[in-house]
mmCIF file of the C-alpha atoms, coordinates in Angstrom:
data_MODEL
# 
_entry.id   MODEL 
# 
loop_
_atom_site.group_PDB 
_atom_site.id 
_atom_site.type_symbol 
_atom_site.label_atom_id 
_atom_site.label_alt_id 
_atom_site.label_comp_id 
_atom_site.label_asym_id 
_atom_site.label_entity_id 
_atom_site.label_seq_id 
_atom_site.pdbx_PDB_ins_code 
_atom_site.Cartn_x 
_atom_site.Cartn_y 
_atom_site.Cartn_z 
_atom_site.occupancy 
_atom_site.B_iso_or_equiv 
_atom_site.pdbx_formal_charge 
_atom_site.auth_seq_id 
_atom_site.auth_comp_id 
_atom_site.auth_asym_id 
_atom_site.auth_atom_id 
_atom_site.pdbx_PDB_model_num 
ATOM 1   C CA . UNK A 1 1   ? -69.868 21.672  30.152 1.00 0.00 ? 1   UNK A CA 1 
ATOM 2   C CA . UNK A 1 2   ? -66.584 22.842  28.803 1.00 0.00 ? 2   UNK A CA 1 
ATOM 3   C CA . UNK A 1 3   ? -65.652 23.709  32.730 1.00 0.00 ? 3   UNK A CA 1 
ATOM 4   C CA . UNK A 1 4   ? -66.658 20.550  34.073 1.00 0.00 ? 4   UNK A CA 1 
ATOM 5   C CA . UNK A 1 5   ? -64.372 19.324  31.647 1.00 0.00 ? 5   UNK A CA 1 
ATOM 6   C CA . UNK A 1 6   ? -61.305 21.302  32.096 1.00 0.00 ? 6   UNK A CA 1 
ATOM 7   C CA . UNK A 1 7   ? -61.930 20.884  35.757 1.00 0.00 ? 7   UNK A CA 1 
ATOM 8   C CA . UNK A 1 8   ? -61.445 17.210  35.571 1.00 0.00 ? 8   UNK A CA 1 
ATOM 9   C CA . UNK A 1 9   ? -58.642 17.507  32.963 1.00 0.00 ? 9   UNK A CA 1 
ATOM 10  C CA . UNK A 1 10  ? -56.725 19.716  35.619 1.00 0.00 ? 10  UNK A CA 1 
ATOM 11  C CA . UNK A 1 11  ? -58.267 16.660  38.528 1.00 0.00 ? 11  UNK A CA 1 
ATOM 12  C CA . UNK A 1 12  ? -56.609 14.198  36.676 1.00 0.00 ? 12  UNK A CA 1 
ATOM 13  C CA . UNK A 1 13  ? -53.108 15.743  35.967 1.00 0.00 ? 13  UNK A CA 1 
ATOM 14  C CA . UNK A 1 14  ? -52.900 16.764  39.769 1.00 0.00 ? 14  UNK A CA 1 
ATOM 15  C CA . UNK A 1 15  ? -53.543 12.840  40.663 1.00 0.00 ? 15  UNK A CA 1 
ATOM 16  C CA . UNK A 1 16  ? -50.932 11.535  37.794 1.00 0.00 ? 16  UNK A CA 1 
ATOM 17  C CA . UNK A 1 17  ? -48.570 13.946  39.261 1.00 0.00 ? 17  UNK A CA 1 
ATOM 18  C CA . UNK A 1 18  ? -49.121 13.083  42.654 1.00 0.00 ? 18  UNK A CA 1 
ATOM 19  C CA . UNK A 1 19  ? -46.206 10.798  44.940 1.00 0.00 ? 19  UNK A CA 1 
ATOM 20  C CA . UNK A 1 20  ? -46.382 6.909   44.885 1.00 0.00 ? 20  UNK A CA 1 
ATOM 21  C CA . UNK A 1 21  ? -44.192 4.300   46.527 1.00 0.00 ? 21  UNK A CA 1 
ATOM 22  C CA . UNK A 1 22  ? -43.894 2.331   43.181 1.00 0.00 ? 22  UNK A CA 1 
ATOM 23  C CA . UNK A 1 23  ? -43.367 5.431   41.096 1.00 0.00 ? 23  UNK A CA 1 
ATOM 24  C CA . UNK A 1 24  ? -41.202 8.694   41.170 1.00 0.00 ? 24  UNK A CA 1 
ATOM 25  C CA . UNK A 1 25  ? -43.176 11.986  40.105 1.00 0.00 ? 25  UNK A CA 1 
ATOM 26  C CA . UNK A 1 26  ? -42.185 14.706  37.954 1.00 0.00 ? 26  UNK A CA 1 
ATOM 27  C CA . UNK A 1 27  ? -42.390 18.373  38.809 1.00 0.00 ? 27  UNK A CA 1 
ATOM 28  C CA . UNK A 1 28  ? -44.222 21.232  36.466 1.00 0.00 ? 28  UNK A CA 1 
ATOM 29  C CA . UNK A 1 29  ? -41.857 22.420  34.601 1.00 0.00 ? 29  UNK A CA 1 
ATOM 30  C CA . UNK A 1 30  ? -43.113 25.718  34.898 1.00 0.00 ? 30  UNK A CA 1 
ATOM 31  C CA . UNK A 1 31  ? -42.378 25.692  38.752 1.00 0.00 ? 31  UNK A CA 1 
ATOM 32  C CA . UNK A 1 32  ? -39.317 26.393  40.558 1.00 0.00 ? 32  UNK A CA 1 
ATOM 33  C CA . UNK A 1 33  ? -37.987 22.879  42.203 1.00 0.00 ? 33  UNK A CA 1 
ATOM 34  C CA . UNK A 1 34  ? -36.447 23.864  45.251 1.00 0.00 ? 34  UNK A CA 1 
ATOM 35  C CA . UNK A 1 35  ? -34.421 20.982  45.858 1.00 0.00 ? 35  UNK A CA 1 
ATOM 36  C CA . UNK A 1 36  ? -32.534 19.069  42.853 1.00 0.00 ? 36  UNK A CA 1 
ATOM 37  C CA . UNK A 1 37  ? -30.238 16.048  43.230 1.00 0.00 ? 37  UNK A CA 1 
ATOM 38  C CA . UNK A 1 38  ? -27.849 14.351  40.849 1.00 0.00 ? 38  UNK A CA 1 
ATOM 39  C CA . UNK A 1 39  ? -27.834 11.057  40.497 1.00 0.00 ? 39  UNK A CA 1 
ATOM 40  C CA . UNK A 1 40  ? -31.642 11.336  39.944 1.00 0.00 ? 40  UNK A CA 1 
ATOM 41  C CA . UNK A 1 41  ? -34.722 9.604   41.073 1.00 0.00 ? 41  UNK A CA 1 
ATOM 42  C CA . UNK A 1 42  ? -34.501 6.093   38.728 1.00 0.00 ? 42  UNK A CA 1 
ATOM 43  C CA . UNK A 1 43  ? -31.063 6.837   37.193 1.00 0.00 ? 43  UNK A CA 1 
ATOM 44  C CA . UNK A 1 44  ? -29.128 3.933   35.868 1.00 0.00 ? 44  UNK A CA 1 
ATOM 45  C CA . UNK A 1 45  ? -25.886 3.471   35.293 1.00 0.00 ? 45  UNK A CA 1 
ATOM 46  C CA . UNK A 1 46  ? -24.386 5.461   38.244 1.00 0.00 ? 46  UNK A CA 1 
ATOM 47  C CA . UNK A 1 47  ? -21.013 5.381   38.571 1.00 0.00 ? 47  UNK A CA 1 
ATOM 48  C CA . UNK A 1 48  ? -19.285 3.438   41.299 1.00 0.00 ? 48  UNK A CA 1 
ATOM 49  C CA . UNK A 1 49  ? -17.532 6.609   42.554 1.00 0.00 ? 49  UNK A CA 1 
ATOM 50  C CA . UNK A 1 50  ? -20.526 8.929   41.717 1.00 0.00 ? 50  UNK A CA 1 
ATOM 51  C CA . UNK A 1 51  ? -21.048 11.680  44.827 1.00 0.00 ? 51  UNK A CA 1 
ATOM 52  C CA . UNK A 1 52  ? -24.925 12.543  45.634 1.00 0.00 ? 52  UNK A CA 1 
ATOM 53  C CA . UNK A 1 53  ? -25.392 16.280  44.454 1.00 0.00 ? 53  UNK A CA 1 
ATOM 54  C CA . UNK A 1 54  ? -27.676 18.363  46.409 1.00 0.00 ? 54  UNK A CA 1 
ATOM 55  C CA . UNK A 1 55  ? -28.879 21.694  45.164 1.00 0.00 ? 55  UNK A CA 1 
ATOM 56  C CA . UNK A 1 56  ? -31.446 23.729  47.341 1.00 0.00 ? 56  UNK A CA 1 
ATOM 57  C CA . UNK A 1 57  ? -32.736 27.228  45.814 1.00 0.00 ? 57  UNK A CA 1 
ATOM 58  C CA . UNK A 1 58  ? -32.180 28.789  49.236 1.00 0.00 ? 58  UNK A CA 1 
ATOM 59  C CA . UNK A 1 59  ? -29.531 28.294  51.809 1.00 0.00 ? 59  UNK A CA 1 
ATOM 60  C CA . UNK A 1 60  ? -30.402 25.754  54.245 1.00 0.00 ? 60  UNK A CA 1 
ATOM 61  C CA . UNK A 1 61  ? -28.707 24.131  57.526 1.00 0.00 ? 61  UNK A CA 1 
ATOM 62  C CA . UNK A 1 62  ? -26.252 22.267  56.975 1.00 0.00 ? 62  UNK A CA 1 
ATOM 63  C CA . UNK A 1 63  ? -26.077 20.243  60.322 1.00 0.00 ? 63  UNK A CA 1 
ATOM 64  C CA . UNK A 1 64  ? -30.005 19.430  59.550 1.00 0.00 ? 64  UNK A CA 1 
ATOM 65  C CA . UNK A 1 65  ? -29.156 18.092  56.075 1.00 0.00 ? 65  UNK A CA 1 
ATOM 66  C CA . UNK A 1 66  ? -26.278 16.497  57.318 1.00 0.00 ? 66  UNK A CA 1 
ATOM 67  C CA . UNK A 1 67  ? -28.414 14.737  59.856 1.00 0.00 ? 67  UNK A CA 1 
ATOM 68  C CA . UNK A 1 68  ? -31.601 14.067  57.750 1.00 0.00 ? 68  UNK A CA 1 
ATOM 69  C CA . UNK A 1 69  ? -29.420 12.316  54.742 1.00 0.00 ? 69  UNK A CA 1 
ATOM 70  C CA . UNK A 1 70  ? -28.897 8.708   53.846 1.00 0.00 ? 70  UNK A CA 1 
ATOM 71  C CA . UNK A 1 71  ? -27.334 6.619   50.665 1.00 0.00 ? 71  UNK A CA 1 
ATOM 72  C CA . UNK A 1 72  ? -28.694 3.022   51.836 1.00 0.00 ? 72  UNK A CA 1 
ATOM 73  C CA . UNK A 1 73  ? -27.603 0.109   49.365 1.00 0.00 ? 73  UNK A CA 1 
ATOM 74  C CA . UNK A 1 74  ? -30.216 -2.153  48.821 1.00 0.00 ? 74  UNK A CA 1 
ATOM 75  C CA . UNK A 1 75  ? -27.577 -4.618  48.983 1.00 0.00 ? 75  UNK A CA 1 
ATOM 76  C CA . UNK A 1 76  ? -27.036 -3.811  53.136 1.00 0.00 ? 76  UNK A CA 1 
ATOM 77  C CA . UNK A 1 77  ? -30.790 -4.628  53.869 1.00 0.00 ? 77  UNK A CA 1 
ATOM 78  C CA . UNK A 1 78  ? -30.665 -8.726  54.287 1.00 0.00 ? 78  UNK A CA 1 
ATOM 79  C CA . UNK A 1 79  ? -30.968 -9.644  58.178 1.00 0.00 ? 79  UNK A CA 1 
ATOM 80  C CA . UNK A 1 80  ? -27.539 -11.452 58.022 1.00 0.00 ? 80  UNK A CA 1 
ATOM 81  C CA . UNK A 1 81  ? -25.991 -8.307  57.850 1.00 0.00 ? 81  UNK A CA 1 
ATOM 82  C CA . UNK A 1 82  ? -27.597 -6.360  60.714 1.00 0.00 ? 82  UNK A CA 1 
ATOM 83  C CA . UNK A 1 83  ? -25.629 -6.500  63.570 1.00 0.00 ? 83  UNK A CA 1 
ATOM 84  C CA . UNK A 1 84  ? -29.085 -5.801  65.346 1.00 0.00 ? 84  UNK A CA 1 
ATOM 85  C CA . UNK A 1 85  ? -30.200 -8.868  63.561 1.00 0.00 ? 85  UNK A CA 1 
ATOM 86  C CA . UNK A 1 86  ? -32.430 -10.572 66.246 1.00 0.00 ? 86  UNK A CA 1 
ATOM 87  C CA . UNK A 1 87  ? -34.054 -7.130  67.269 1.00 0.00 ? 87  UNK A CA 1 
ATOM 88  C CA . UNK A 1 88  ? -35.882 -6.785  64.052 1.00 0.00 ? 88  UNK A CA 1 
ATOM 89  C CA . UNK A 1 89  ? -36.940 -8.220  60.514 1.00 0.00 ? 89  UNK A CA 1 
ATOM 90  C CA . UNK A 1 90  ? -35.747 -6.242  57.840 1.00 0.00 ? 90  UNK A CA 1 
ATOM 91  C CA . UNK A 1 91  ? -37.493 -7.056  54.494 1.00 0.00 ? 91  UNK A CA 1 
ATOM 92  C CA . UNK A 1 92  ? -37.419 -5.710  51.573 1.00 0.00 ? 92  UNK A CA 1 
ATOM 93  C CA . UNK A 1 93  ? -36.885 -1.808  50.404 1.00 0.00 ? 93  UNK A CA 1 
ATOM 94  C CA . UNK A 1 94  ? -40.509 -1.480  49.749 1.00 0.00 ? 94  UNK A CA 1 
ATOM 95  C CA . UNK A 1 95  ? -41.627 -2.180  53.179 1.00 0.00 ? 95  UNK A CA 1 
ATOM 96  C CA . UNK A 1 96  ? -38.874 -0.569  54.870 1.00 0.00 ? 96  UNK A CA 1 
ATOM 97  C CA . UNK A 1 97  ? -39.975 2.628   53.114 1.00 0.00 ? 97  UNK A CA 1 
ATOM 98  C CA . UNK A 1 98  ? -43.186 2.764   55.116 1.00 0.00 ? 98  UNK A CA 1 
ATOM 99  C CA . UNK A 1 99  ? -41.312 2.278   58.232 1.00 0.00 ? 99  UNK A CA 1 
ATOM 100 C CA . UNK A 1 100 ? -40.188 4.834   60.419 1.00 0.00 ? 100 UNK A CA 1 
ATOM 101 C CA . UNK A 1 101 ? -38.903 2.580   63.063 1.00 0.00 ? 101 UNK A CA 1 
ATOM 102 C CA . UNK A 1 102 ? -37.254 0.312   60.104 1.00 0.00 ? 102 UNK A CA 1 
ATOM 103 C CA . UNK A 1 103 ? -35.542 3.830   58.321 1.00 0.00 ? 103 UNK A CA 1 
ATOM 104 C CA . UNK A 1 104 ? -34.290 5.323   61.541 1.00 0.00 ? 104 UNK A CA 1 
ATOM 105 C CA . UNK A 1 105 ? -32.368 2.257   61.770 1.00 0.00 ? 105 UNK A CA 1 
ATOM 106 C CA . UNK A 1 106 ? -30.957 1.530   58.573 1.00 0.00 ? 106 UNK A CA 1 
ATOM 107 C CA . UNK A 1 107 ? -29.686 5.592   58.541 1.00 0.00 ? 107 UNK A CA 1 
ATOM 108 C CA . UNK A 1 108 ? -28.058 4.826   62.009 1.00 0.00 ? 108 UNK A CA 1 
ATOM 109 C CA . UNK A 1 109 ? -27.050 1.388   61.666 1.00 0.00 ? 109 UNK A CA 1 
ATOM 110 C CA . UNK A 1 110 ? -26.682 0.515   57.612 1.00 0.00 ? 110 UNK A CA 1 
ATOM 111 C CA . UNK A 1 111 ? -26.012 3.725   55.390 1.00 0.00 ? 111 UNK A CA 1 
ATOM 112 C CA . UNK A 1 112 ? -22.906 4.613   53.643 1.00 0.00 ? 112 UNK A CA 1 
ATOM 113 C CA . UNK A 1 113 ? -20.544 6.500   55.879 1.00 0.00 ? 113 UNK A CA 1 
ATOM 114 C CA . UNK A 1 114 ? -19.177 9.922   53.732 1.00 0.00 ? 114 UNK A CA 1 
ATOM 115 C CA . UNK A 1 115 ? -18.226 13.427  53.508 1.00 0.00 ? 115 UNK A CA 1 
ATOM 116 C CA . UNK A 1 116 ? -20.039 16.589  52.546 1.00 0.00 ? 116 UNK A CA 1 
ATOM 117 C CA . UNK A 1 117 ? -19.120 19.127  51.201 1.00 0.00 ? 117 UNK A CA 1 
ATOM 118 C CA . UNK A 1 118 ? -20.761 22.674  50.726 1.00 0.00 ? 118 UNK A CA 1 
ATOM 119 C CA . UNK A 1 119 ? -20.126 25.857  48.716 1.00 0.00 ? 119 UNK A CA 1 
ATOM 120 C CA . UNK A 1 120 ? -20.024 29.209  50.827 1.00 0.00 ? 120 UNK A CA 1 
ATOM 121 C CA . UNK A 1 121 ? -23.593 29.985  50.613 1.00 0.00 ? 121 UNK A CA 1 
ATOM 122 C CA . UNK A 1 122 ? -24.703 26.612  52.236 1.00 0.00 ? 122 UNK A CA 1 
ATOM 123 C CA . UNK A 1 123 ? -27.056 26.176  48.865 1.00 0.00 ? 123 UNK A CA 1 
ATOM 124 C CA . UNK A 1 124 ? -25.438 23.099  47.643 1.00 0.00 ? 124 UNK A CA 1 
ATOM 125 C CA . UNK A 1 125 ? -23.386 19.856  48.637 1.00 0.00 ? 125 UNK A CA 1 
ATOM 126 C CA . UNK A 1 126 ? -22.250 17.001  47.594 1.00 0.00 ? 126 UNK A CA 1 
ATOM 127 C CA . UNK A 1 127 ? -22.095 13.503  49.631 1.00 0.00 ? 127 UNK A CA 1 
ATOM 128 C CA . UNK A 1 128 ? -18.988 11.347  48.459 1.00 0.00 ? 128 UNK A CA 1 
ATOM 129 C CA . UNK A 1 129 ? -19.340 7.942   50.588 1.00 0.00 ? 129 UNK A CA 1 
ATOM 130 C CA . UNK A 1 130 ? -15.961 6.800   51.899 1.00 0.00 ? 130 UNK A CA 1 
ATOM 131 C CA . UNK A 1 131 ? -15.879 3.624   49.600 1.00 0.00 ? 131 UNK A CA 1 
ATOM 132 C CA . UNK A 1 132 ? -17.048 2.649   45.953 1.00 0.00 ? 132 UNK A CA 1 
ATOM 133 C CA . UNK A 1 133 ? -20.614 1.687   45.549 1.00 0.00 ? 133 UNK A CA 1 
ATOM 134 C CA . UNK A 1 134 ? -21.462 -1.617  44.715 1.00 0.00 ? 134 UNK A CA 1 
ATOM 135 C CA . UNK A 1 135 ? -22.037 -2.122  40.831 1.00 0.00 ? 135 UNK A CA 1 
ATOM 136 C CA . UNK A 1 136 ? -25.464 -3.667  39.529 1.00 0.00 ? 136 UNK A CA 1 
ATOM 137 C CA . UNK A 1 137 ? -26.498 -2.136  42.820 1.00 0.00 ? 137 UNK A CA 1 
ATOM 138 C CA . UNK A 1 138 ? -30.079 -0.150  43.897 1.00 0.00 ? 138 UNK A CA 1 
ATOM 139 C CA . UNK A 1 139 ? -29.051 2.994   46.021 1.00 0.00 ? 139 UNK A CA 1 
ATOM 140 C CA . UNK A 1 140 ? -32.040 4.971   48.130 1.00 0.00 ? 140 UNK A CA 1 
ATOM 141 C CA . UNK A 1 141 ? -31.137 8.482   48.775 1.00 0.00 ? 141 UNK A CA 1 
ATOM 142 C CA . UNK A 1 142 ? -33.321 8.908   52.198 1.00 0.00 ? 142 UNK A CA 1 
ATOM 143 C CA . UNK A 1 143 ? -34.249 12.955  53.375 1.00 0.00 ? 143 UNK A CA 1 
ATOM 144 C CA . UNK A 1 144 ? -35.762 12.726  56.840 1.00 0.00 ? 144 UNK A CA 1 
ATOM 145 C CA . UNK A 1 145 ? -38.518 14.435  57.693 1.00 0.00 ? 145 UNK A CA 1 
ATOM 146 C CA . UNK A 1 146 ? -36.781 17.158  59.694 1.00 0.00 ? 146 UNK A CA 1 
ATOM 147 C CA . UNK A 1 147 ? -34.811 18.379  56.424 1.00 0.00 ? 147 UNK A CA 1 
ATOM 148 C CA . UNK A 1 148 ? -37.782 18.545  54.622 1.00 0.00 ? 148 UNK A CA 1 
ATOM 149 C CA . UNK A 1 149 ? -39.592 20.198  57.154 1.00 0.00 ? 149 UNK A CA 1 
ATOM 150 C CA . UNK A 1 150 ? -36.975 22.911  57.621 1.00 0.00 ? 150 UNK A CA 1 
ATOM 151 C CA . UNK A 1 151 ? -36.497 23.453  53.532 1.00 0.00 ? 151 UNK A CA 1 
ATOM 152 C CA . UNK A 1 152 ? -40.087 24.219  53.516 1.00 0.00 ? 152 UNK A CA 1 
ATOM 153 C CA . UNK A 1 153 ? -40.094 26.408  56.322 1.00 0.00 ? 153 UNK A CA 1 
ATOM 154 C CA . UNK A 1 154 ? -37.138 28.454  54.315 1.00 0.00 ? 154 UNK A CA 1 
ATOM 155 C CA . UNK A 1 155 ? -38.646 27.940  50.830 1.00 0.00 ? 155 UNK A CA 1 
ATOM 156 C CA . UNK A 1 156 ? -41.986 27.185  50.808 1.00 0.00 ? 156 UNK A CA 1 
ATOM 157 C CA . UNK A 1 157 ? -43.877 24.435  48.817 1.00 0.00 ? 157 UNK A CA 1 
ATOM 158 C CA . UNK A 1 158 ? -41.348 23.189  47.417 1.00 0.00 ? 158 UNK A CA 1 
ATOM 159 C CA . UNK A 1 159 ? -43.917 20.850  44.832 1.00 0.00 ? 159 UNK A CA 1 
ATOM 160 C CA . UNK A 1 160 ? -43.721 16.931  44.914 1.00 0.00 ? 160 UNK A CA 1 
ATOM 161 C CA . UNK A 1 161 ? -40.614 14.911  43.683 1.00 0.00 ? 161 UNK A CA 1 
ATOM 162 C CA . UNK A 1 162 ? -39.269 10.998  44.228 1.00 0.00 ? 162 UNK A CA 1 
ATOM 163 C CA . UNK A 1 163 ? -40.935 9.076   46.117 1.00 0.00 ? 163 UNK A CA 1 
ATOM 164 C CA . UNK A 1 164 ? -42.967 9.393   49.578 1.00 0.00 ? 164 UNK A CA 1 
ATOM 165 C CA . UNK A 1 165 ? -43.171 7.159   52.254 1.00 0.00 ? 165 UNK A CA 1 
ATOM 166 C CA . UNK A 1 166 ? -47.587 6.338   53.832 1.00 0.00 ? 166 UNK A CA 1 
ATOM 167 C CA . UNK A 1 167 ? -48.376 6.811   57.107 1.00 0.00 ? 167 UNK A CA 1 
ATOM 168 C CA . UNK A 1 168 ? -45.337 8.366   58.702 1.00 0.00 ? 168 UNK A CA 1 
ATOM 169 C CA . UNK A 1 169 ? -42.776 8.771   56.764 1.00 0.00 ? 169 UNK A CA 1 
ATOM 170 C CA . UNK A 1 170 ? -44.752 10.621  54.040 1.00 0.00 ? 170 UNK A CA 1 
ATOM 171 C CA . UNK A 1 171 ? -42.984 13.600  54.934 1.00 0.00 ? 171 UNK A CA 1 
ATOM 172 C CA . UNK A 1 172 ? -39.814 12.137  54.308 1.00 0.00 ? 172 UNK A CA 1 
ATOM 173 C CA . UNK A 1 173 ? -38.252 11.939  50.706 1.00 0.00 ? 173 UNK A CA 1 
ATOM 174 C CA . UNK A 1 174 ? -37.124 8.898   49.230 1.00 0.00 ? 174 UNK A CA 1 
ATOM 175 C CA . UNK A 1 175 ? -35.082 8.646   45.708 1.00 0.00 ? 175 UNK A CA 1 
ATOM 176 C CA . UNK A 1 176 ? -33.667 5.792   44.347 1.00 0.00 ? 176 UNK A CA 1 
ATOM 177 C CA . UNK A 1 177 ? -30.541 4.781   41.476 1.00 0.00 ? 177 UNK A CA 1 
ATOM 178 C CA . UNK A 1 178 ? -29.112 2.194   40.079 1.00 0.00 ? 178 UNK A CA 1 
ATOM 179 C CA . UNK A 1 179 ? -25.003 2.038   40.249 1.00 0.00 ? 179 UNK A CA 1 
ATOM 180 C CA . UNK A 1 180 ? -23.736 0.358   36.812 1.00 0.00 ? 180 UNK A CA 1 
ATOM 181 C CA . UNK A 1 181 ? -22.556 -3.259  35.285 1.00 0.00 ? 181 UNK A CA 1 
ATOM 182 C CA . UNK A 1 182 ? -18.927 -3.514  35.514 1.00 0.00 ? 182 UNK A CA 1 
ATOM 183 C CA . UNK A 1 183 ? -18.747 -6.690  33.518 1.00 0.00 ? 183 UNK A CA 1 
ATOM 184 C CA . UNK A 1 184 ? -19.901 -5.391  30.378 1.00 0.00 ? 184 UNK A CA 1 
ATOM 185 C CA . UNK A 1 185 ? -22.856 -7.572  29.916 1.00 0.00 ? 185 UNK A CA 1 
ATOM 186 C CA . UNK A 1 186 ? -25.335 -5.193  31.236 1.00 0.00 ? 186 UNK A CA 1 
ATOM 187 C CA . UNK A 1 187 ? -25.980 -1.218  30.434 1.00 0.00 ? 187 UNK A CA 1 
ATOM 188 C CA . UNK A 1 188 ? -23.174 0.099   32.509 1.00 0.00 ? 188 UNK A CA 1 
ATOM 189 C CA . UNK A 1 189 ? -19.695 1.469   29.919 1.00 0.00 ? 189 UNK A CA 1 
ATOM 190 C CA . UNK A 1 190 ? -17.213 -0.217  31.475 1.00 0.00 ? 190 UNK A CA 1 
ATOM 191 C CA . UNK A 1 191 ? -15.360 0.471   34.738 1.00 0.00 ? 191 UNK A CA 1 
ATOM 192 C CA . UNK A 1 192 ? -15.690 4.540   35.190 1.00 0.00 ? 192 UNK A CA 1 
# 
């Protein structure tokens, strides 16, 4: 009796700590994370000049990262702003996330343009877009599938963090912040 139950204690914590679209996950703290990234998954308050940190616990290729990595403002999603407009309905983040058509585009077509830049042992960047974020503003921080593929070829299980696209793109990785208020009615401090 006492297994049964410590079996279904250990069943249930492995399902609460499972991915969800409508929920970020937490890793064990007693395992390595392989991956860690500043600002992080349901931040608020982000500064408007904030970088996206990326620390891996291995090296990794830089030209896949590079490729695999998007900052997409929630703000940049609306039809009226696609120039691709009449190929497409965009909708809202939610539904986007479960699309790989719908994500390959908004990386190619609507994410910030930036910079990286890497230490010498190719274990950790940093993304600084090219302009300010927008404040009061949700940011997804998209990792294709072909980054996480290759950090888990080079690392291993890496264990389950952010959020995690159904169907297709639940190999991908999907985190999400919140920049701050600049007009001092909200929770942001002020202008930096």
């Amino acid at each position: 009796m006492k297994s049964i139950f410590l079996a279904a204690i250990i069943l249930a914590t492995i399902a609460l700590a499972g991915c969800s679209k409508k929920s970020s996950s937490t890793v064990d703290p007693t395992t390595p994370t392989s991956l860690s990234v500043n600002p992080t998954d349901g931040q608020t308050a982000v500064r408007l000049d904030a970088g996206v940190a990326l620390t891996f616990t291995k090296p990794v290729d830089r030209v896949t990262v590079e490729r695999n990595f998007h900052l997409i403002s929630q703000r940049s999603m609306p039809d009226s702003l696609c120039p691709d407009r009449t190929m497409m309905p965009h909708g809202g983040m939610t539904g986007i996330m479960n699309d790989s058509l719908m994500m390959r585009h908004m990386g190619q077509v609507h994410s910030m343009r930036g910079r990286f830049s890497w230490n010498g042992d190719s274990t950790m960047c940093t993304f600084r877009p090219d302009s300010m974020m927008t404040p009061r503003t949700q940011y997804m921080i998209h990792m294709g599938r072909e980054m996480m593929q290759m950090m888990q070829r080079r690392m291993g299980e890496m264990g389950m963090m952010g959020n995690h696209g159904n169907g297709m793109m639940q190999d991908d990785m999907m985190l999400h912040f919140t920049t701050m208020d600049t007009t001092g009615t909200g929770n942001g401090h002020g202008h930096h």
